[in-house]
N, C-alpha and C positions, 0 to 999 in steps of 0.2 A: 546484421544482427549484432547489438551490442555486448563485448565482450565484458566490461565492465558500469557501473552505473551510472560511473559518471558523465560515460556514452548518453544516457537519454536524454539530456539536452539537445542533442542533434535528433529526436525523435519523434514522431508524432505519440503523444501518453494520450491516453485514455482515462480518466479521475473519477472514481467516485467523489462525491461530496462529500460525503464523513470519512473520510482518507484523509483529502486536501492535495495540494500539489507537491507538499515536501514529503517524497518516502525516505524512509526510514530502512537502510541495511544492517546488517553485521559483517563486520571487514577483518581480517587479520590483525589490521591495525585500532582495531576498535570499532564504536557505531561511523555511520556516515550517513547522513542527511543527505537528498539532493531534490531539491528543487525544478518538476517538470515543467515542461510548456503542455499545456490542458489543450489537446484540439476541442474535446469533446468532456463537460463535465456537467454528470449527473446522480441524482441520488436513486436510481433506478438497474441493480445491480443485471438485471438480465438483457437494456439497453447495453452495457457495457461489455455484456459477453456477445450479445451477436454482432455490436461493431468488430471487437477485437475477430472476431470470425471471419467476419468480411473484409478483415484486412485494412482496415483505416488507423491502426494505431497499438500500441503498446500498452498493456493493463496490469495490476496488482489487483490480483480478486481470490478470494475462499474459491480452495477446491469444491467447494460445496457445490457450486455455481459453474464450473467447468470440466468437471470429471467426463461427463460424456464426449465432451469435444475432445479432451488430451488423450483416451482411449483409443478416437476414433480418429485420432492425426489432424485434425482441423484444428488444433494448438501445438504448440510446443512451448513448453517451460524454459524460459533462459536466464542466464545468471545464476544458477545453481549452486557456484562458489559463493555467493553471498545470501546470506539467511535473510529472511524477515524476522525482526525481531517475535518472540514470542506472543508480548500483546504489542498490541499498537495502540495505546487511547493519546485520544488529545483531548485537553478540556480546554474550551473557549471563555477567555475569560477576558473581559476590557482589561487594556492596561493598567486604566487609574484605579481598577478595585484589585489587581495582583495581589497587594502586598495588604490588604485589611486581613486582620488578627483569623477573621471566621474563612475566611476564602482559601489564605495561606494552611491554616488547617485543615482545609480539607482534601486541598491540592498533597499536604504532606502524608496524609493517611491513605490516599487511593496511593497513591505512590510506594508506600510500603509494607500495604497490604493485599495489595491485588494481587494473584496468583498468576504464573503464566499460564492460562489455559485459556484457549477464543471457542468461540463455540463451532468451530470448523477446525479438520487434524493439518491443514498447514496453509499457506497464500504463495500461489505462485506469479510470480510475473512471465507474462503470457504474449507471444505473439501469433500471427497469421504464419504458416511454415513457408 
């Protein structure tokens, strides 16, 4: 079981698709990005939960999506010292359009307007107990 995140490199991750491979913590020392290996990735978030069920890998999912399992001991939440940040977006953007006037605009105002609130009360990272 990995103690800290940077542990999931040596781990089988589980990826949604509009995640991506790099999660995203909160660390004492600031944010910290890490970079998984995807055995499994898909954009079908209840594929994700009964893998992680059946023990094939390590997941970042909405309680929303796993409250029955972590009640019922067929998950357990780990890494608990390190948050998930409150949102998580990423916006995909080609590199050569980053920096035009309309793009960087709008990159700037999601940025400093979004509110932390996701539409699920937390994301835990999950494995098979």
């Amino acid at each position: 079981m990995p103690l800290h995140p940077g542990e999931l490199v040596d781990h089988e991750c589980l990826v949604l698709t509009t995640s991506g491979i790099r999660w995203e913590f909160e660390s004492p020392q600031g944010p910290l990005g890490i970079e998984v290996r995807a055995k499994l990735q898909t954009n079908d978030g209840a594929a994700i939960c009964q893998a992680v069920i059946a023990g094939d890998g390590i997941a970042v999912m909405g309680d929303y999506l796993v409250d029955e399992a972590l009640r019922s001991g067929q998950l357990v939440e780990i890494l608990q010292p390190f948050n998930i940040p409150a949102i998580w977006l990423k916006a995909l953007v080609p590199g050569n359009r980053v920096e035009l006037p309309r793009v960087r605009m709008l990159l700037d105002w999601l940025e400093h307007h979004l509110q932390p609130i996701t539409p699920w009360e937390k994301v835990a990272v999950l494995q098979h107990p």
